[in-house]
PyMOL Python script that loads the backbone (N, CA, C, O; Angstrom):
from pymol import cmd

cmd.read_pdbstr("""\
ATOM      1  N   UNK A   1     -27.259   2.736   1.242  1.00  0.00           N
ATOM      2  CA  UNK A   1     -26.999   1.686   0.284  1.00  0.00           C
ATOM      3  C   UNK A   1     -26.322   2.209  -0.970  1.00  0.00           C
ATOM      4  O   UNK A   1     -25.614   1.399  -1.569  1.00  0.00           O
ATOM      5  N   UNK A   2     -26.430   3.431  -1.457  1.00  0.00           N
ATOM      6  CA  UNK A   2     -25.843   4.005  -2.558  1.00  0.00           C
ATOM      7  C   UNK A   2     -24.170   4.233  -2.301  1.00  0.00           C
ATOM      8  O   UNK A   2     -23.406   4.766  -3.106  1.00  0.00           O
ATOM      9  N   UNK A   3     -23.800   3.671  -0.927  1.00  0.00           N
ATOM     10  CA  UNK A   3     -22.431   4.035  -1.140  1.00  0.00           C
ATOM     11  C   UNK A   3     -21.940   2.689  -1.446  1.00  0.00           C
ATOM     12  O   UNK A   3     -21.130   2.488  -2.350  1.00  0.00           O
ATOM     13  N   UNK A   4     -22.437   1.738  -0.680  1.00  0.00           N
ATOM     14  CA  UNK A   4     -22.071   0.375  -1.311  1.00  0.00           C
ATOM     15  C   UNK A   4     -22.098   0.058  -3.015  1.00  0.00           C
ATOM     16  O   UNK A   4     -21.285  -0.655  -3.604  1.00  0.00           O
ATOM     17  N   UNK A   5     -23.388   0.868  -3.703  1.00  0.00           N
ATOM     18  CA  UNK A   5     -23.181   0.546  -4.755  1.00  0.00           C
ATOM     19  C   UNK A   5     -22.410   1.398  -6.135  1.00  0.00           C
ATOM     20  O   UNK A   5     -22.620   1.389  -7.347  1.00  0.00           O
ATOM     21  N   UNK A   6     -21.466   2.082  -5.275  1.00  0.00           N
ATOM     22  CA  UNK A   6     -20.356   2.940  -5.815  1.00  0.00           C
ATOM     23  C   UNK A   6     -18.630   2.481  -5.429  1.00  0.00           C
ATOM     24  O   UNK A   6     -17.645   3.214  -5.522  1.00  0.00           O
ATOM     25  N   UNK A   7     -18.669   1.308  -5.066  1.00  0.00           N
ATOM     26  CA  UNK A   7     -17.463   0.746  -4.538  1.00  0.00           C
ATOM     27  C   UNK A   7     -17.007  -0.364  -5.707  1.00  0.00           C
ATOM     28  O   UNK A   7     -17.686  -1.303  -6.125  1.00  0.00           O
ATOM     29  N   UNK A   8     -15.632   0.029  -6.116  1.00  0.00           N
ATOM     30  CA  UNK A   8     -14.899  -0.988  -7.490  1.00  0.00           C
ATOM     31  C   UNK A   8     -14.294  -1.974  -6.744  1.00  0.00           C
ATOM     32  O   UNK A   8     -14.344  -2.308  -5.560  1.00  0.00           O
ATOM     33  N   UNK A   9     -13.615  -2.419  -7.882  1.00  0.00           N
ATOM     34  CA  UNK A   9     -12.637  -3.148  -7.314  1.00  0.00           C
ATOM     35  C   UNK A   9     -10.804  -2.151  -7.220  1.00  0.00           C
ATOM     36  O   UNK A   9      -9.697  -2.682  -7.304  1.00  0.00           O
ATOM     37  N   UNK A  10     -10.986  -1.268  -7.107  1.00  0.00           N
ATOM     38  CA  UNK A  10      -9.390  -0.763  -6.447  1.00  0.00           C
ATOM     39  C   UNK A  10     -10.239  -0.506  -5.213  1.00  0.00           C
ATOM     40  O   UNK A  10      -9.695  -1.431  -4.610  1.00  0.00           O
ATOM     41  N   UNK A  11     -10.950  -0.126  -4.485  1.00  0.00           N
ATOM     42  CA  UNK A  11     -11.857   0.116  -3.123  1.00  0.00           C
ATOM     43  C   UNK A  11     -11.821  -1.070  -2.504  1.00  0.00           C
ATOM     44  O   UNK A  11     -11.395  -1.072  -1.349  1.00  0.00           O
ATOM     45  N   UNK A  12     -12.177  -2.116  -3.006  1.00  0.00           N
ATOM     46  CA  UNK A  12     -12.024  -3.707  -2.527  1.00  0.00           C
ATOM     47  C   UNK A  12     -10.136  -4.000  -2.039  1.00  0.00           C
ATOM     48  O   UNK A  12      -9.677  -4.452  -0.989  1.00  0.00           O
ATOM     49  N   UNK A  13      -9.644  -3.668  -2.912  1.00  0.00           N
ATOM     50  CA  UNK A  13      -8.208  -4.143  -3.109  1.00  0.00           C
ATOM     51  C   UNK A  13      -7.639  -3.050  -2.159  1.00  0.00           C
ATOM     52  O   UNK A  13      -6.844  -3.528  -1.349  1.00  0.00           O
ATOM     53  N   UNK A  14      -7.792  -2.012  -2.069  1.00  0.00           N
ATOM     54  CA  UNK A  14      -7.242  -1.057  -1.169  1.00  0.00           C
ATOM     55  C   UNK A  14      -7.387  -1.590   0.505  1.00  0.00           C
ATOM     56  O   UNK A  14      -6.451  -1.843   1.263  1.00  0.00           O
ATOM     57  N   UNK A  15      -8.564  -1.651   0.742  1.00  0.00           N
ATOM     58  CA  UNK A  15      -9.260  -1.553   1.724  1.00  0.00           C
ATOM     59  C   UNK A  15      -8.466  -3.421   2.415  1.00  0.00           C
ATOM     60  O   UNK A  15      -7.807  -3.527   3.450  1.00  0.00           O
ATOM     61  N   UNK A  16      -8.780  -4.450   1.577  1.00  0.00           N
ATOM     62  CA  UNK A  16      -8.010  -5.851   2.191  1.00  0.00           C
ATOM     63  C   UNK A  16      -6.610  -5.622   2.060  1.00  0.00           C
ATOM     64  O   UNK A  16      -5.927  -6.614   2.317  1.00  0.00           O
ATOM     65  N   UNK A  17      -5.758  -4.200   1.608  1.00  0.00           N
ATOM     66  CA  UNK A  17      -4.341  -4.340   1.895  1.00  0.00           C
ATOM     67  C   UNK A  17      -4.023  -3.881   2.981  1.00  0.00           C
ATOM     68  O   UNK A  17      -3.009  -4.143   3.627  1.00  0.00           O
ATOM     69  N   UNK A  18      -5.139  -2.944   3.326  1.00  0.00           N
ATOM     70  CA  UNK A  18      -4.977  -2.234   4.844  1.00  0.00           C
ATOM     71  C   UNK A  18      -5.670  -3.645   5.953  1.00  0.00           C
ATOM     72  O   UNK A  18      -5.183  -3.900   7.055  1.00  0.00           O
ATOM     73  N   UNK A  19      -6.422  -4.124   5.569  1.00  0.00           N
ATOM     74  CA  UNK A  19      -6.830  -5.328   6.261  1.00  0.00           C
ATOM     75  C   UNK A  19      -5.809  -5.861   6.568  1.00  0.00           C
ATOM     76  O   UNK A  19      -5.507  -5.923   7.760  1.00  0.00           O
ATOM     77  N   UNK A  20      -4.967  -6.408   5.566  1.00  0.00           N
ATOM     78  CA  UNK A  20      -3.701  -7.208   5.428  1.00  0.00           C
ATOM     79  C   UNK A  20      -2.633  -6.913   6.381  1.00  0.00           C
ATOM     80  O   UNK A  20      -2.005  -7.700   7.089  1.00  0.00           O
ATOM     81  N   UNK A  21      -2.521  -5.474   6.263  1.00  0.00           N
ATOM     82  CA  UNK A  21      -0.887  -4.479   6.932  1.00  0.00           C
ATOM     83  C   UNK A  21      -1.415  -4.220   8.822  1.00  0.00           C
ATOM     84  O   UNK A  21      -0.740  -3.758   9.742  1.00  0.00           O
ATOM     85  N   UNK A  22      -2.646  -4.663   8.826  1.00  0.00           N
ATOM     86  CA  UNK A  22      -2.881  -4.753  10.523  1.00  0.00           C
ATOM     87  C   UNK A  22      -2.672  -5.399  10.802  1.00  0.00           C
ATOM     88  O   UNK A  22      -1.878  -5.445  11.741  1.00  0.00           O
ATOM     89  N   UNK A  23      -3.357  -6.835  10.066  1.00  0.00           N
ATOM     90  CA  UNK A  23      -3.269  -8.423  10.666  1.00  0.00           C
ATOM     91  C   UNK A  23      -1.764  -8.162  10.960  1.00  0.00           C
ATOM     92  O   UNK A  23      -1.469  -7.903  12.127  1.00  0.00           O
ATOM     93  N   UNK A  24      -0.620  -8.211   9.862  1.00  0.00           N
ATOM     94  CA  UNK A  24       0.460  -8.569   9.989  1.00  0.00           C
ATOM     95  C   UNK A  24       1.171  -7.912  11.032  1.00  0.00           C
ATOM     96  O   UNK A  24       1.922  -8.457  11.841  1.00  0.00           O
ATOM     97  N   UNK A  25       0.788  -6.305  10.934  1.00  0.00           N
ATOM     98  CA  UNK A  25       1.337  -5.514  11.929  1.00  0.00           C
ATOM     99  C   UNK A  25       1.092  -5.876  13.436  1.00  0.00           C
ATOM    100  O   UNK A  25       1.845  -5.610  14.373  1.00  0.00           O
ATOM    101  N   UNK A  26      -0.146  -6.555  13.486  1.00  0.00           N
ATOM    102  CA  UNK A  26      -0.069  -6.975  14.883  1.00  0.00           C
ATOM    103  C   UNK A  26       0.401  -8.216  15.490  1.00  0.00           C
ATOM    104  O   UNK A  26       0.384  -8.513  16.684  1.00  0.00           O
ATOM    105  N   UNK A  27       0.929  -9.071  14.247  1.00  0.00           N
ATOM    106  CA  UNK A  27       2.276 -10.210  14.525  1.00  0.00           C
ATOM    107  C   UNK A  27       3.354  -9.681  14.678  1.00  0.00           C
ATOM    108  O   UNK A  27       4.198  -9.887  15.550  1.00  0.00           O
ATOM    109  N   UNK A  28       3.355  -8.897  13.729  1.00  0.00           N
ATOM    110  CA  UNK A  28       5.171  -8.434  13.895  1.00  0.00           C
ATOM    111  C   UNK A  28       5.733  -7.405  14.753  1.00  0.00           C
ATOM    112  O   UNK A  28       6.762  -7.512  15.419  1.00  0.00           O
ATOM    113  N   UNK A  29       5.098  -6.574  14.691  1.00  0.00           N
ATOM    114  CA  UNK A  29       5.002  -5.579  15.865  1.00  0.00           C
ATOM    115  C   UNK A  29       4.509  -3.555  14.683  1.00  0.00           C
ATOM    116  O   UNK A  29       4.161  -3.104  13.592  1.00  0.00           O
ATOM    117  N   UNK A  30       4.759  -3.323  15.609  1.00  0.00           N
ATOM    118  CA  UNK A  30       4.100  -1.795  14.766  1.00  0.00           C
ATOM    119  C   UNK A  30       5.301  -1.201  14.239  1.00  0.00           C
ATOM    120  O   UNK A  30       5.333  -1.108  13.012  1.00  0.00           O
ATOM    121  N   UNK A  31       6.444  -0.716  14.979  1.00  0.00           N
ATOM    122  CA  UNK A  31       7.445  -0.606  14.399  1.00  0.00           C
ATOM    123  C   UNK A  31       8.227  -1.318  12.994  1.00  0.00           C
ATOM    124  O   UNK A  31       8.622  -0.789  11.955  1.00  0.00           O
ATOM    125  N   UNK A  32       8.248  -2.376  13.342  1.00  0.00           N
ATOM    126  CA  UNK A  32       8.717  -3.089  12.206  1.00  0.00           C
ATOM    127  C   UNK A  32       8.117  -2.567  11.147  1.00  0.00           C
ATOM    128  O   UNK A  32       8.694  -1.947  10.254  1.00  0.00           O
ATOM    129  N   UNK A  33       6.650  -2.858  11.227  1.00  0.00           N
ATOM    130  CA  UNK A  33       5.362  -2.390   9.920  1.00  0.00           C
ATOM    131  C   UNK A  33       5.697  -1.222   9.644  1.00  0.00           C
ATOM    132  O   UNK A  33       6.069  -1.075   8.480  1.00  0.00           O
ATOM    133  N   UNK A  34       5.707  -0.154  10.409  1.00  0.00           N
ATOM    134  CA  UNK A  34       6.290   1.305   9.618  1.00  0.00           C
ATOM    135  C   UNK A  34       7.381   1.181   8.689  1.00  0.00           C
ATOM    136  O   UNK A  34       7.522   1.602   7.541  1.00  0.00           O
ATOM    137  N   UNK A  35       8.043   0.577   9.369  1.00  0.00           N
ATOM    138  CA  UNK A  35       9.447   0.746   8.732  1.00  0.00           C
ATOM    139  C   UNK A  35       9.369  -0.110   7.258  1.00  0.00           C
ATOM    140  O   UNK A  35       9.972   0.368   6.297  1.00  0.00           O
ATOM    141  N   UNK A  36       8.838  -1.006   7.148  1.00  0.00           N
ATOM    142  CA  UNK A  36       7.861  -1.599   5.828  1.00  0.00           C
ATOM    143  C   UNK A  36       7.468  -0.879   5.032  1.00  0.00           C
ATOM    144  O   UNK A  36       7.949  -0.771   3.904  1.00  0.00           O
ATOM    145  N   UNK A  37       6.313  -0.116   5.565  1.00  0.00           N
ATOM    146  CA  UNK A  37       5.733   1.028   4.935  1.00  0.00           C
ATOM    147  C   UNK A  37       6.243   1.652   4.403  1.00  0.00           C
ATOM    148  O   UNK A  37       5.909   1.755   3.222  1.00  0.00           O
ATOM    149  N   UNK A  38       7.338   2.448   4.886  1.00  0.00           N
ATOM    150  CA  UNK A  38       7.878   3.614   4.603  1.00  0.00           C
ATOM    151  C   UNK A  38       8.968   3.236   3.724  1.00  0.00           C
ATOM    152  O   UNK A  38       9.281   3.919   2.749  1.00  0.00           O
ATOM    153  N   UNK A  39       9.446   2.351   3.993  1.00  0.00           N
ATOM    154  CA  UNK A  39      10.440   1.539   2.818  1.00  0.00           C
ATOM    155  C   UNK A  39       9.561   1.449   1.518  1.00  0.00           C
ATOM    156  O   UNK A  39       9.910   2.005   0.477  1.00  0.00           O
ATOM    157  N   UNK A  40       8.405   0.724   1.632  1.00  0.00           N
ATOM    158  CA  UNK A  40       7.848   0.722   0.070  1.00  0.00           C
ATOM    159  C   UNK A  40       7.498   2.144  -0.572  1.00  0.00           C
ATOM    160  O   UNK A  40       7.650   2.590  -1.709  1.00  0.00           O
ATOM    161  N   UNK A  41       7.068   2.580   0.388  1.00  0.00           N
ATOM    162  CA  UNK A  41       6.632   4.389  -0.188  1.00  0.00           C
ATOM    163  C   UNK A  41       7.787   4.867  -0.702  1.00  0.00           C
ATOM    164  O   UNK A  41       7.746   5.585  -1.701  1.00  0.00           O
ATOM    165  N   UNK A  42       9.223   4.473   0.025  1.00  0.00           N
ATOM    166  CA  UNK A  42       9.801   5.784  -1.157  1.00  0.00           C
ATOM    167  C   UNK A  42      10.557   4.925  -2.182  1.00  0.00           C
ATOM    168  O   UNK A  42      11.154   5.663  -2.966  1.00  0.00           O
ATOM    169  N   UNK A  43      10.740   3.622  -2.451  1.00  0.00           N
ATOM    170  CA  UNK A  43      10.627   2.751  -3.392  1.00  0.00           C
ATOM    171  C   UNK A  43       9.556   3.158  -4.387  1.00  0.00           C
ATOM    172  O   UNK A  43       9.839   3.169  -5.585  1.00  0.00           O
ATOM    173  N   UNK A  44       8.128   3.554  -3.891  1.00  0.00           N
ATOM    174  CA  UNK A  44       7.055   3.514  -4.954  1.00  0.00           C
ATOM    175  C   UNK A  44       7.323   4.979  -5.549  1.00  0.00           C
ATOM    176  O   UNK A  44       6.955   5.122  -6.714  1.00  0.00           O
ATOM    177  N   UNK A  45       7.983   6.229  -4.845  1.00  0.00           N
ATOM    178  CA  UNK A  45       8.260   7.355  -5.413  1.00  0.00           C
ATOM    179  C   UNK A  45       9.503   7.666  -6.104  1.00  0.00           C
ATOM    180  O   UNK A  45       9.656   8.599  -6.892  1.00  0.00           O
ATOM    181  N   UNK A  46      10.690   6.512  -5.626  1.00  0.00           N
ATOM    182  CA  UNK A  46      11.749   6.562  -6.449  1.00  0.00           C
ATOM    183  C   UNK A  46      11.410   5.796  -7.854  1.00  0.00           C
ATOM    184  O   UNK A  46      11.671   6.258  -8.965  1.00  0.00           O
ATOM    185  N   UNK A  47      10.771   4.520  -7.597  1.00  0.00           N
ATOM    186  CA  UNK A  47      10.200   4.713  -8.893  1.00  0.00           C
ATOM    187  C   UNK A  47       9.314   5.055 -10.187  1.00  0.00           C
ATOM    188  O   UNK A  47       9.116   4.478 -11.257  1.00  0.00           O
ATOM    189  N   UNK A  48       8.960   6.006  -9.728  1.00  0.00           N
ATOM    190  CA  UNK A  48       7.815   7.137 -10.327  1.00  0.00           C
ATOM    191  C   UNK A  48       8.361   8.065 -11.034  1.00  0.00           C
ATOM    192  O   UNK A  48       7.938   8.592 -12.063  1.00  0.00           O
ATOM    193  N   UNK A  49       9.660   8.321 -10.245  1.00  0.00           N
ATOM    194  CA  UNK A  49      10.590   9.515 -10.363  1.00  0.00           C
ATOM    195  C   UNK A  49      11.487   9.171 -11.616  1.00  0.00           C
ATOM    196  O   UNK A  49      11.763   9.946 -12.531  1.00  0.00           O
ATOM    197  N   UNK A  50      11.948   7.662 -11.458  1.00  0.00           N
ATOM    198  CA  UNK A  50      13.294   7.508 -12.047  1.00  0.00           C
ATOM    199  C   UNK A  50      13.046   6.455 -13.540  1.00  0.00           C
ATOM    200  O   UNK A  50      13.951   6.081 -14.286  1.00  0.00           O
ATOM    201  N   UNK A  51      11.796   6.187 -13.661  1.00  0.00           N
ATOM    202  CA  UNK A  51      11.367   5.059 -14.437  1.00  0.00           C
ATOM    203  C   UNK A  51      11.804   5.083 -15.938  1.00  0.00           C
ATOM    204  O   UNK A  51      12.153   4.114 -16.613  1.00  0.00           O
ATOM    205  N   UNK A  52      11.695   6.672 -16.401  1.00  0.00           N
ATOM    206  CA  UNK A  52      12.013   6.668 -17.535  1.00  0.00           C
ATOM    207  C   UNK A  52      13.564   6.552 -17.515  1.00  0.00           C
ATOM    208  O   UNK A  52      14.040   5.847 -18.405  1.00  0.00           O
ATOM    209  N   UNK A  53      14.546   7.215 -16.514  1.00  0.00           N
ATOM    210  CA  UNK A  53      16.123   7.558 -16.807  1.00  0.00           C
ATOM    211  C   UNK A  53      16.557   5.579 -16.829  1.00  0.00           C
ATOM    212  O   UNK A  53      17.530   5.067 -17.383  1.00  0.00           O
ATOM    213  N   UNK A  54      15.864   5.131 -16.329  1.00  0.00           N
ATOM    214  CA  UNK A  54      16.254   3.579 -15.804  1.00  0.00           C
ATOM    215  C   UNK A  54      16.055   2.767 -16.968  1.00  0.00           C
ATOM    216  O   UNK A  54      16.679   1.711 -17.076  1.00  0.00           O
ATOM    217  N   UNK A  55      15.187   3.179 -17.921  1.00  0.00           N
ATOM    218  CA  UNK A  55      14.771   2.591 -19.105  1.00  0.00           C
ATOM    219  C   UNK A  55      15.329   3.182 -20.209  1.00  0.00           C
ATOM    220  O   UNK A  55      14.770   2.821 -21.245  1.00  0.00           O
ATOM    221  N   UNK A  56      16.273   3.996 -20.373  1.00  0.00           N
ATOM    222  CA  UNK A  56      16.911   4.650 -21.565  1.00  0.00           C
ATOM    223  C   UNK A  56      18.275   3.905 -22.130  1.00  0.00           C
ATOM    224  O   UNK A  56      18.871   4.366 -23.104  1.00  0.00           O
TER     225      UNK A  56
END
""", "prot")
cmd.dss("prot")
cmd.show_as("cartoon", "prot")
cmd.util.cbc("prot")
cmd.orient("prot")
C-alpha cells in the first residue's frame, strides 16, 4: 500500500498516456504509432536543444 501512497499526479498522467498510445496503437496499427512516437521524441529534443536560438 505504501507504493500507492507515493504516486502524483505526473505518475497518473504518464501512466494514462501510455494507456492512451496502446488503445490508439491498436486502431491504427503499431507501425504507424512508432513512427508517431519517434516523430514527437525528436521534436521534443529539437526543442530542448534549440529553444533559446528560436527565441533570440
Amino acid at each position: 500500500m505504501s507504493f500507492l501512497a507515493n504516486i502524483n499526479w505526473l505518475d497518473v498522467l504518464i501512466v494514462a498516456l501510455l494507456v492512451l498510445g496502446v488503445a490508439v496503437g491498436f486502431f491504427q496499427g503499431l507501425v504507424r504509432q512508432l513512427l508517431g512516437l519517434l516523430t514527437f521524441y525528436i521534436s521534443l529534443v529539437l526543442a530542448t536543444q534549440y529553444h533559446l536560438v528560436v527565441t533570440r
